[in-house]
N, C-alpha and C positions, 0 to 999 in steps of 0.2 A: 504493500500500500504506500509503503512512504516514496516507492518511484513514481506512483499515479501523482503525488503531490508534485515533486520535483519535475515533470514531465509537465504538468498545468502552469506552474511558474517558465516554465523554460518557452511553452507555447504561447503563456499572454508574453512575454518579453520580444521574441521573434512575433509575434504581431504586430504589437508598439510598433518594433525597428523597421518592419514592414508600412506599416502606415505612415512614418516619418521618410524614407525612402521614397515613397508614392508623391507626398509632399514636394519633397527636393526636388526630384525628376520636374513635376510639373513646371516648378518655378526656373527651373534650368530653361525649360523649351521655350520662355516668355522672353526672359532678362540675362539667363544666363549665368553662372554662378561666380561668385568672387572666391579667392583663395582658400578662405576661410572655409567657406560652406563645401568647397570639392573637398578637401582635407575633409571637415565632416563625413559626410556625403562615405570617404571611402572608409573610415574607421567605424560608420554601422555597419558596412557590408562585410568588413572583417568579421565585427559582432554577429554579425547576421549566421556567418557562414559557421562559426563557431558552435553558437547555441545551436543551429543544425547538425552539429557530427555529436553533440552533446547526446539531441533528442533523439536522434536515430537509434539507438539502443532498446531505448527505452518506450519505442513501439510494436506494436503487435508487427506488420508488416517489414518494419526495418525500411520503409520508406523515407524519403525527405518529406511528403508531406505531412505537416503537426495539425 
């Protein structure tokens, strides 16, 4: 049981990162991003990728999706 918990935090976090991602992207396609924000921008995707090899374990299927 305590993986169902750890697997539920690991999937709301890679959602967030997700959603923020989604964000970024948009505002990229308008204005375009400043230095700042692509540095961001690639430090969630690290995150992103991370909490993914995290969760993978910790599903029935052993898929990437959470």
């Amino acid at each position: 049981m305590a993986s169902d918990s750890r697997r539920a935090k690991l999937v709301a976090q890679i959602a967030e990162l997700q959603t923020m991602q989604t964000t970024s992207i948009a505002a990229a396609t308008f204005g375009g991003w400043t230095h700042e924000q692509e540095v961001a921008h690639d430090k969630r995707a690290d995150r992103l990728e991370s909490l993914l090899r995290q969760v993978e374990p910790l599903t029935e299927t052993g898929s990437h999706e959470p």
